[in-house]
N, CA, C and O of each residue as an XYZ file, in Angstrom:
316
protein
N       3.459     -6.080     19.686
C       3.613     -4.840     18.948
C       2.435     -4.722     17.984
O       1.996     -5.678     17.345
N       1.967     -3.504     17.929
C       0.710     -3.413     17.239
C       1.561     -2.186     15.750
O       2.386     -1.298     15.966
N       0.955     -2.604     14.317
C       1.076     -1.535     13.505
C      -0.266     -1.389     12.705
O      -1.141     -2.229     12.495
N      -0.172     -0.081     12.324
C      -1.280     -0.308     10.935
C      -0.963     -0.454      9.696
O       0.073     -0.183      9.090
N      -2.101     -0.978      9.316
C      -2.361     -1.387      7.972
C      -2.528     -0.289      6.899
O      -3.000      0.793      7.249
N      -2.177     -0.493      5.632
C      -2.439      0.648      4.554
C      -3.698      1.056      4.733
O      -4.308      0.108      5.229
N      -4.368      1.928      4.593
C      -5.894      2.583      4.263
C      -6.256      1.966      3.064
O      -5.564      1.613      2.109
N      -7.507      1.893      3.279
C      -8.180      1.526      1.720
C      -8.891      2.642      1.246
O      -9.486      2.645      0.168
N      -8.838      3.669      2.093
C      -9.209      4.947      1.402
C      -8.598      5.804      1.894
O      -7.981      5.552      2.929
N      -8.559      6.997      1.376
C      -7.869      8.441      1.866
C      -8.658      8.761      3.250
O      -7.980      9.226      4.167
N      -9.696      8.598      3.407
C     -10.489      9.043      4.520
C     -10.371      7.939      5.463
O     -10.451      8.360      6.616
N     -10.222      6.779      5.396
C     -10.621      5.564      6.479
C      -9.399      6.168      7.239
O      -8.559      7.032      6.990
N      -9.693      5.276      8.339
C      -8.514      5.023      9.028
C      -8.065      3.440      9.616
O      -8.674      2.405      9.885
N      -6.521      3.941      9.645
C      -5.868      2.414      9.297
C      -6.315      1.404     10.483
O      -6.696      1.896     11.545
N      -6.285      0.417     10.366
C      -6.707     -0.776     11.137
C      -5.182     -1.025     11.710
O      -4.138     -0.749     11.120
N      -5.303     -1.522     12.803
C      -4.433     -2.369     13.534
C      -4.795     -3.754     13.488
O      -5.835     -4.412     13.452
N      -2.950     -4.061     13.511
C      -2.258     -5.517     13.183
C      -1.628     -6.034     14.427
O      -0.764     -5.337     14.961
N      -1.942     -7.113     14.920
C      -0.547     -7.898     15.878
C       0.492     -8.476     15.524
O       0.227     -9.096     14.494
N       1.574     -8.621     15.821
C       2.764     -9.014     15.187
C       2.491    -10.759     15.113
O       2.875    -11.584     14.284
N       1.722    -10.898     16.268
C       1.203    -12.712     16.032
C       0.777    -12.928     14.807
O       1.139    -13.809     14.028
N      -0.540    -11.522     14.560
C      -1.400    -12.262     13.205
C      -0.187    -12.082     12.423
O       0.252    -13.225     12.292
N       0.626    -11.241     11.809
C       1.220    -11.360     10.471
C       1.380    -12.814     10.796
O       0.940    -13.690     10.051
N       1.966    -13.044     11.831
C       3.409    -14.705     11.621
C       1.861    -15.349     10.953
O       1.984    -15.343      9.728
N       0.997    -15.686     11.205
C       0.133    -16.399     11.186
C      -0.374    -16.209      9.605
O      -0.442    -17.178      8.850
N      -0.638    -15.176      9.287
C      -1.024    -14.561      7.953
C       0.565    -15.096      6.450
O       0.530    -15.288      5.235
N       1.761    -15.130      7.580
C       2.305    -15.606      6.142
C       2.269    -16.709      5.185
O       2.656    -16.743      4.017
N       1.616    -17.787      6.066
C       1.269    -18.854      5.020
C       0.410    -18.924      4.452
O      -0.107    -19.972      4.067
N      -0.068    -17.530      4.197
C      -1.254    -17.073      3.192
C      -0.638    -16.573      2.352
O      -0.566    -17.123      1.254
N       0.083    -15.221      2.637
C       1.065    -14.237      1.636
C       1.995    -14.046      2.427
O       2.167    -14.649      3.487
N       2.874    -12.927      1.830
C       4.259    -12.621      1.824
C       4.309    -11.328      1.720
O       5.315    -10.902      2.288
N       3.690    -10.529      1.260
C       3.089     -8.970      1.133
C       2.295     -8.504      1.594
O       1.101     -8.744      1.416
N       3.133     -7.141      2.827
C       2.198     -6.676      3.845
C       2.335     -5.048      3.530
O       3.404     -4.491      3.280
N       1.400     -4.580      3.576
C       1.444     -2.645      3.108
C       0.855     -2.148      4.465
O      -0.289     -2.300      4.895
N       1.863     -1.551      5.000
C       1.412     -0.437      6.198
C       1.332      0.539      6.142
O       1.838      0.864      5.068
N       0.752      1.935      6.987
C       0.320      3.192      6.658
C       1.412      3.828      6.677
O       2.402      3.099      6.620
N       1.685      5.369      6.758
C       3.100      5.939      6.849
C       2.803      6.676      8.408
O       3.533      7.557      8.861
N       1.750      6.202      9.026
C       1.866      6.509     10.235
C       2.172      5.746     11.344
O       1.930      5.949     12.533
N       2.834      4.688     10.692
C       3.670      3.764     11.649
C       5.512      4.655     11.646
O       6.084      5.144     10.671
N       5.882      4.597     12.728
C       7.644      5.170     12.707
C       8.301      4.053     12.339
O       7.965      2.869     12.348
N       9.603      4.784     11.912
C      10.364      3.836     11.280
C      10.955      2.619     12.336
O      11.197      1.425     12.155
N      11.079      3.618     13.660
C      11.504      2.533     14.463
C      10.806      1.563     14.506
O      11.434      0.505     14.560
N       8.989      1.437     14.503
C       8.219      0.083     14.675
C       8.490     -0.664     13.432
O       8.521     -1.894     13.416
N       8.723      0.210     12.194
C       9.142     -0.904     11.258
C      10.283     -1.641     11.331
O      10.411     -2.851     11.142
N      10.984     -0.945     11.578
C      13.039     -1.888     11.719
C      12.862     -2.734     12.701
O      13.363     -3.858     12.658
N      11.928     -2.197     13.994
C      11.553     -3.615     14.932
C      11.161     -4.892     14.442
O      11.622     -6.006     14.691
N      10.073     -4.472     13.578
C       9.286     -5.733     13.032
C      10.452     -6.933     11.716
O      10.598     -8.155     11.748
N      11.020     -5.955     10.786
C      12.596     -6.384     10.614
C      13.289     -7.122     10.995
O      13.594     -8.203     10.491
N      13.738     -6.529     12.197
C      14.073     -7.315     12.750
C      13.916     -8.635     13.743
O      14.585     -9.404     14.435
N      12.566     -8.353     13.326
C      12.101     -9.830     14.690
C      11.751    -10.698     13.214
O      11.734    -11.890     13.523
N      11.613    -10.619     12.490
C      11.450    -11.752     11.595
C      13.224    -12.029     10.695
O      13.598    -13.103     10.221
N      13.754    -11.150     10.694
C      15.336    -11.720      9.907
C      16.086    -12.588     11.717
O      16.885    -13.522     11.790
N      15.655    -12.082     12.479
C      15.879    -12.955     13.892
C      15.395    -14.381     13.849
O      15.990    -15.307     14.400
N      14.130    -14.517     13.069
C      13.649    -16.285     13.265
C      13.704    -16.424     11.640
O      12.834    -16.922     10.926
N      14.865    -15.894     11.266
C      15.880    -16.637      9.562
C      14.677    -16.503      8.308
O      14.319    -17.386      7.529
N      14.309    -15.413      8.385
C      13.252    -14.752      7.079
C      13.749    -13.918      6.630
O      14.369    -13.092      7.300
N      13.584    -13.847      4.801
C      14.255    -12.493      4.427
C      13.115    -11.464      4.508
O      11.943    -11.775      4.291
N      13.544    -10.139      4.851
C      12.470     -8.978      4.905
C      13.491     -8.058      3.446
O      14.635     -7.862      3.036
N      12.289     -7.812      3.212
C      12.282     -6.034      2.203
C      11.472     -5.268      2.534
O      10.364     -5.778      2.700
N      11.544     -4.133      2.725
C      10.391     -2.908      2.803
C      10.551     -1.663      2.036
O      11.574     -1.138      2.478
N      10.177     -1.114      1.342
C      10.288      0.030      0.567
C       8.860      0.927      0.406
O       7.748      0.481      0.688
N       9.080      2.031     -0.010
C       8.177      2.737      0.292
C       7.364      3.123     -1.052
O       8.038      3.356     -2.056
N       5.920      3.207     -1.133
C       5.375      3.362     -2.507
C       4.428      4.394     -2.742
O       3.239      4.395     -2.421
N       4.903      5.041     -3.179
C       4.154      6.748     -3.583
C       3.132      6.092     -4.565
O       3.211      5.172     -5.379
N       1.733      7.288     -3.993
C       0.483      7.090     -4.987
C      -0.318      7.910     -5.124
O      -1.530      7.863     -5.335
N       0.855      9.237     -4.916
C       0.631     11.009     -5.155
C       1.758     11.291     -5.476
O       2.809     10.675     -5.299
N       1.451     12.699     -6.190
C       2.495     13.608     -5.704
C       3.419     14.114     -4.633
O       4.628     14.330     -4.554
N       2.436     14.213     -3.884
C       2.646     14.504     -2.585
C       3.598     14.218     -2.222
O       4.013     13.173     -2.722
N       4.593     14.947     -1.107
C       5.934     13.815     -0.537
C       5.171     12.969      0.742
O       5.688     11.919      1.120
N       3.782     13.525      1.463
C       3.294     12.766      2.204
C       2.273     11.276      1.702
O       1.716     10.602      2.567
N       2.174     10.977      0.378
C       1.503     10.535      0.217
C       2.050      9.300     -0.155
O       2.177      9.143     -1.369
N       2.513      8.113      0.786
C       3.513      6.753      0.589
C       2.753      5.762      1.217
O       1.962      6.457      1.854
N       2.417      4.392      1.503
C       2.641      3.696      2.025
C       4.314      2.597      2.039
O       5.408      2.592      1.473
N       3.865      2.119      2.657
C       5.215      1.194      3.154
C       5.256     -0.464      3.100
O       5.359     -1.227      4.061
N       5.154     -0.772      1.802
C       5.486     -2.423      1.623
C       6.768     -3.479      1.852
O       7.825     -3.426      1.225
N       6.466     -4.350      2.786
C       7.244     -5.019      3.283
C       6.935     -6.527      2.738
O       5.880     -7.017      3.139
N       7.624     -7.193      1.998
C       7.988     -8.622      1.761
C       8.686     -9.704      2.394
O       9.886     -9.815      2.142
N       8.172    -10.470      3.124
C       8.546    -11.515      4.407
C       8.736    -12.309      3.747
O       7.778    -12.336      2.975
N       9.904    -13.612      3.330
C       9.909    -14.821      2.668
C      10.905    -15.305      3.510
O      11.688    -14.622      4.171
N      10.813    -16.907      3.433
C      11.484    -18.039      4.505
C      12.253    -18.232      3.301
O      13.147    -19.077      3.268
C-alpha cells in the first residue's frame, strides 16, 4: 500500500510512502503526517494493519488554515 506524505509546501507535491518503509522508519519515530489526499479508507487500512501486529495507532487531523480544506492527518504508532 502506497500513501502520501504531508507537503512541505503548499505547492510541492506529496511524496509517496510504502507501508514497509513506515514499519522500518518506526524505530526512528512514532509520528507520521500524511496529506489529506490520501482517503480515509487507506488510512483505517493502515490502522488497522498495525493495531493487527499489537501497536497502538492515533490519527487526528491538524488544520493550518482556515480553510476547511486545509488539514493534514497525523498518525502516532507506539508498541
Amino acid at each position: 500500500m502506497k500513501l502520501k506524505l504531508a507537503r512541505t509546501s503548499i505547492t510541492a507535491k506529496p511524496k509517496l510512502i510504502e507501508l514497509d518503509k513506515i514499519e522500518e522508519d518506526l524505530e526512528k519515530k512514532s509520528i507520521f503526517y500524511f496529506d489529506k489526499e490520501n482517503s480515509h479508507k487507506e488510512l483505517k487500512a493502515l490502522i488497522e494493519h498495525f493495531e493487527s501486529k499489537e501497536y497502538s495507532v492515533y490519527m487526528r487531523e491538524v488544520k493550518y488554515g482556515l480553510n476547511d480544506d486545509e488539514f493534514i492527518y497525523e498518525i502516532h504508532i507506539v508498541k
